[in-house]
Structure formats: structure tokens, C-alpha cells
BAKELUM-272714 format. One record per residue (C-alpha): x, y, z; residue in one letter; residue number from 1. Coordinates in Angstrom, 3 decimals. Example, Ala and Ser with C-alpha at 12.3 -4.5 7.8 and 13.67 -1.06 7.14 Angstrom:
2
{xx->12.300 | yy->-4.500 | zz->7.800 | type->A | seq->1}
{xx->13.670 | yy->-1.060 | zz->7.140 | type->S | seq->2}
//
This chain:
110
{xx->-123.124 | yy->-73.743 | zz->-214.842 | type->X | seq->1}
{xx->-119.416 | yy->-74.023 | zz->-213.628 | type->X | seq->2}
{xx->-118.487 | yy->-70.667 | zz->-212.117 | type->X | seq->3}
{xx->-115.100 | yy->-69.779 | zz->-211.991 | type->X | seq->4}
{xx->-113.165 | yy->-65.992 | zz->-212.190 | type->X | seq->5}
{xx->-116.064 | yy->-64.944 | zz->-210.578 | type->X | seq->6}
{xx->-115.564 | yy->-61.062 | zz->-209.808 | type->X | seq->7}
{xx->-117.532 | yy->-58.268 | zz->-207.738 | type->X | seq->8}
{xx->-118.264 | yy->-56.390 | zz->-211.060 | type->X | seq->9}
{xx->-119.360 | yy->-59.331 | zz->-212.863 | type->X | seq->10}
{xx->-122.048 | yy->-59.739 | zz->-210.233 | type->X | seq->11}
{xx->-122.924 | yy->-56.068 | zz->-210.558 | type->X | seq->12}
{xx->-122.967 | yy->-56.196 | zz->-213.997 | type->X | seq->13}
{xx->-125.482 | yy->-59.157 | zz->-214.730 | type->X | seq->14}
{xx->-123.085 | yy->-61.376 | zz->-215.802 | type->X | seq->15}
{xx->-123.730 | yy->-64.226 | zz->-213.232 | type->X | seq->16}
{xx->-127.960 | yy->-63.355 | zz->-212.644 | type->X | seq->17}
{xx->-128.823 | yy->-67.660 | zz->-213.596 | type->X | seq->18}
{xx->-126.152 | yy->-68.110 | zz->-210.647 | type->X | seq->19}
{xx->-126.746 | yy->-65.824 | zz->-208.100 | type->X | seq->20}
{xx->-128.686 | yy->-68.675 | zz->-206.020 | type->X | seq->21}
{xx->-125.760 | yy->-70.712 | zz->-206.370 | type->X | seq->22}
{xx->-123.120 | yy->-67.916 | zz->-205.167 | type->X | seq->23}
{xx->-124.716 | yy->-66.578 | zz->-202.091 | type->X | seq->24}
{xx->-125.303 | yy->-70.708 | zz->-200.974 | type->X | seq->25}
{xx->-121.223 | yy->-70.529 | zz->-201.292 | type->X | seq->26}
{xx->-121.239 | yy->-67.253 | zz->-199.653 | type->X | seq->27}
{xx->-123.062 | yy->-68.235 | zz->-196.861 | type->X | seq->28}
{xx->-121.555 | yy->-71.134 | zz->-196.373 | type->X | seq->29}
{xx->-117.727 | yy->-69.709 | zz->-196.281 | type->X | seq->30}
{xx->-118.462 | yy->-67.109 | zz->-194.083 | type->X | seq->31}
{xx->-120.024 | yy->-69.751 | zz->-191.753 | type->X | seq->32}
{xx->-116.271 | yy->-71.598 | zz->-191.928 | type->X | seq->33}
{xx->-114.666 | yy->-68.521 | zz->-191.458 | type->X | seq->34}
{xx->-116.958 | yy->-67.254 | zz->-188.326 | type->X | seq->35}
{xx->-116.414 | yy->-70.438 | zz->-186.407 | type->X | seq->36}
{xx->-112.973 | yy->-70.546 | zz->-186.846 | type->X | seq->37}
{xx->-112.341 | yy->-67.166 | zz->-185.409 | type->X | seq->38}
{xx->-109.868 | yy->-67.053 | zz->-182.520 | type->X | seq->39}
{xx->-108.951 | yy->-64.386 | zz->-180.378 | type->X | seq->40}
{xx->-106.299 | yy->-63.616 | zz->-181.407 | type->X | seq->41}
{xx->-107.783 | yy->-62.094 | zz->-184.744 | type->X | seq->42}
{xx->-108.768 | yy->-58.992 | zz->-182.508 | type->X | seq->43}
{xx->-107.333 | yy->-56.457 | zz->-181.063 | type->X | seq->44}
{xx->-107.983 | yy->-53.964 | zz->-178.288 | type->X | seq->45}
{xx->-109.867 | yy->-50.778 | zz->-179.808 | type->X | seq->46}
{xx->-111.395 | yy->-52.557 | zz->-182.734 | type->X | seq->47}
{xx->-114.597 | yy->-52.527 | zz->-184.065 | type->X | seq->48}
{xx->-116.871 | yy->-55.077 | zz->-183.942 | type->X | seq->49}
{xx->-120.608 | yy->-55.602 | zz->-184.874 | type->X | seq->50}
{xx->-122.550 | yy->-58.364 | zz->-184.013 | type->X | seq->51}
{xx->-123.366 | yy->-60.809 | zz->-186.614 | type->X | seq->52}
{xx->-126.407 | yy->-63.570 | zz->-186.682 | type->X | seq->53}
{xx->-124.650 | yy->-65.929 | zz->-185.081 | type->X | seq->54}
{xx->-125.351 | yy->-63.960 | zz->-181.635 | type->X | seq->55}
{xx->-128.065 | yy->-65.849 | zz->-179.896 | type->X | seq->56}
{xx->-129.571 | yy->-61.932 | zz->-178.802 | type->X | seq->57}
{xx->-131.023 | yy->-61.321 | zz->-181.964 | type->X | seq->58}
{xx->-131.882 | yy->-57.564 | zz->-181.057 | type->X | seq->59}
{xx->-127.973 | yy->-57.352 | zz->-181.002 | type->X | seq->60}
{xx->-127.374 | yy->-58.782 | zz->-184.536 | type->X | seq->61}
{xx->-125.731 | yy->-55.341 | zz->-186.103 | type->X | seq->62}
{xx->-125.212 | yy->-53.455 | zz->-182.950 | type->X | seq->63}
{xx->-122.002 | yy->-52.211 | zz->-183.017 | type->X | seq->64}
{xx->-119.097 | yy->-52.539 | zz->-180.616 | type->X | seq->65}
{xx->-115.569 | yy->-51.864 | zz->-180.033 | type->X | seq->66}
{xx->-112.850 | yy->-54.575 | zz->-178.315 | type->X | seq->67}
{xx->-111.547 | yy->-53.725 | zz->-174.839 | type->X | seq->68}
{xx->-110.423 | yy->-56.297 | zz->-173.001 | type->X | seq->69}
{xx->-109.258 | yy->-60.062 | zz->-173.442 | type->X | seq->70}
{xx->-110.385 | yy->-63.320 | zz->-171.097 | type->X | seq->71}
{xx->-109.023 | yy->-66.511 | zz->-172.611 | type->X | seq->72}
{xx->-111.416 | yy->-67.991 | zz->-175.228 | type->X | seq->73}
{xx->-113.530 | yy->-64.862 | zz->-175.058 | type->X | seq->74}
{xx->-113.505 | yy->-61.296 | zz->-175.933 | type->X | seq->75}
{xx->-114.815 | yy->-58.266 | zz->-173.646 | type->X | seq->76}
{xx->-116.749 | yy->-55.402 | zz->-175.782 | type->X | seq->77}
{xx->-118.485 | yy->-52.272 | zz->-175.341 | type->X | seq->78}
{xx->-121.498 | yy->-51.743 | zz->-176.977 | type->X | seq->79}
{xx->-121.599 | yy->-48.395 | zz->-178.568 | type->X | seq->80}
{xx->-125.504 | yy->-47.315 | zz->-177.646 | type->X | seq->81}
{xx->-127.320 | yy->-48.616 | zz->-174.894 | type->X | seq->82}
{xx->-129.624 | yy->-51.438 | zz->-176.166 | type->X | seq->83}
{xx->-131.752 | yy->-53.436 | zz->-173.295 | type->X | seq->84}
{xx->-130.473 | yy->-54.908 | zz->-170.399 | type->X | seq->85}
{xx->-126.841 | yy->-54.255 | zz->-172.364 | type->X | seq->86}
{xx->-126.882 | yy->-50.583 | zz->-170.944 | type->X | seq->87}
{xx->-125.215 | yy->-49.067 | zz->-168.534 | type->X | seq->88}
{xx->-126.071 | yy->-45.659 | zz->-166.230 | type->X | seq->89}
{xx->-122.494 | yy->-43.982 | zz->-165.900 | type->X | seq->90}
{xx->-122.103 | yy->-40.327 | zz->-164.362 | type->X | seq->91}
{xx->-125.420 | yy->-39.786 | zz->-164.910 | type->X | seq->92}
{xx->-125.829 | yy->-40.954 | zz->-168.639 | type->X | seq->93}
{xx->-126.956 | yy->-44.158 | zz->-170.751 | type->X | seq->94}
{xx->-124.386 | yy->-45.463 | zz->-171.722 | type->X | seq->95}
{xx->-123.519 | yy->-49.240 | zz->-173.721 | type->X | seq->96}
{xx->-122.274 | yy->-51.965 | zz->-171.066 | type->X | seq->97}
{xx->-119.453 | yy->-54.173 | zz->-171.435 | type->X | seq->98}
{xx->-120.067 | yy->-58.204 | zz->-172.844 | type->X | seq->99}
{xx->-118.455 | yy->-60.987 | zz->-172.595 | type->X | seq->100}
{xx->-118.517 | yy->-63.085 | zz->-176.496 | type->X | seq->101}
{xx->-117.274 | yy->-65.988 | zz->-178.159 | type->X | seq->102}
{xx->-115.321 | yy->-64.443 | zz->-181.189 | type->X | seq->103}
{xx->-117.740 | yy->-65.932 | zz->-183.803 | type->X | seq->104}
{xx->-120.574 | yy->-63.816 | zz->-182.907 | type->X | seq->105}
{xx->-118.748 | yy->-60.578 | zz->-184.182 | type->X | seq->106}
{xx->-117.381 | yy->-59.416 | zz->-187.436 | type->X | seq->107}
{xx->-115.198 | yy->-56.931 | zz->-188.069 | type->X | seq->108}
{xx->-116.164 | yy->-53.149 | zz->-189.065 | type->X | seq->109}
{xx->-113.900 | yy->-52.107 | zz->-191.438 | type->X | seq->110}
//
């Protein structure tokens, strides 16, 4: 099957169920492109992030995060909850700690 004009209600409709296989392969594969070639500069300060399966910390993999700083190639987050050693006692509290990443182990939250 050839797929082409492939839309988001077609796929929710039935209309492509013999080819669903063969669109999440292409899915998969395209966001792959796109995650690796993320740059810095595709982020800003204050946005939010959540880590995607590329993280090598797998208890991370769709922990949120939001952007605050920038160091060259990398990106400096804060985790939004404390989650193991990425935690942080401030004033008394738990808070999330700040982490260093490569921007292809984050996606943006929308």
C-alpha cells in the first residue's frame, strides 16, 4: 500500500488500520531525525521540557522540566519534582535539581 494524504482523522477513523505498522516505523523514525538534530538554539529560557527515551536515565524518560540556563552545546533544566539523586533540599523542602542535557534528550511540552 502507497500511503499518501495521510491525515490525523484518517488514522482515527480506521481508514489506514492494514498500515498502521508501516506509519509508526515512519513515525519513529522522523522523530529520531528530528531529535538528533536539535540545537540549542530551538529553546528558550522558561520552556518546558520533558524528557524523552533518548535520556540514558530511564527513570527520567517523561519527567518534566523547564529551561533555565544555556552552556554552549548543552542546556541547563530544572526538574519539576524531585526524582533520585536529581533532587535538591532548598529552605527546608524537596525540591527538583538543576541538569545539564544534550538537547536531544528533551522534547518540548506544548
Amino acid at each position: 500500500m502507497i500511503l499518501t494524504d495521510i491525515t490525523a482523522a484518517g488514522i482515527a477513523a480506521g481508514d489506514y488500520d492494514s498500515a498502521l505498522s508501516q506509519i509508526l516505523i515512519a513515525a519513529k523514525e522522523r522523530q529520531q531525525e528530528l531529535r538528533l538534530s536539535r540545537k540549542v538554539s530551538d529553546f528558550g529560557i522558561g520552556d518546558v521540557v520533558r524528557f524523552n527515551d533518548f535520556c540514558g536515565t530511564k527513570y527520567l524518560h517523561g519527567h518534566q522540566a523547564h529551561v533555565v540556563g544555556i552552556r554552549a552545546k548543552r542546556l541547563v533544566v530544572k526538574l519539576k519534582n524531585p526524582i533520585g539523586k536529581h533532587a535538591a533540599l532548598v529552605d527546608g523542602k524537596w525540591e527538583g535539581s538543576q541538569v545539564v542535557v544534550p538537547p536531544s534528550i528533551i522534547d518540548l511540552v506544548n
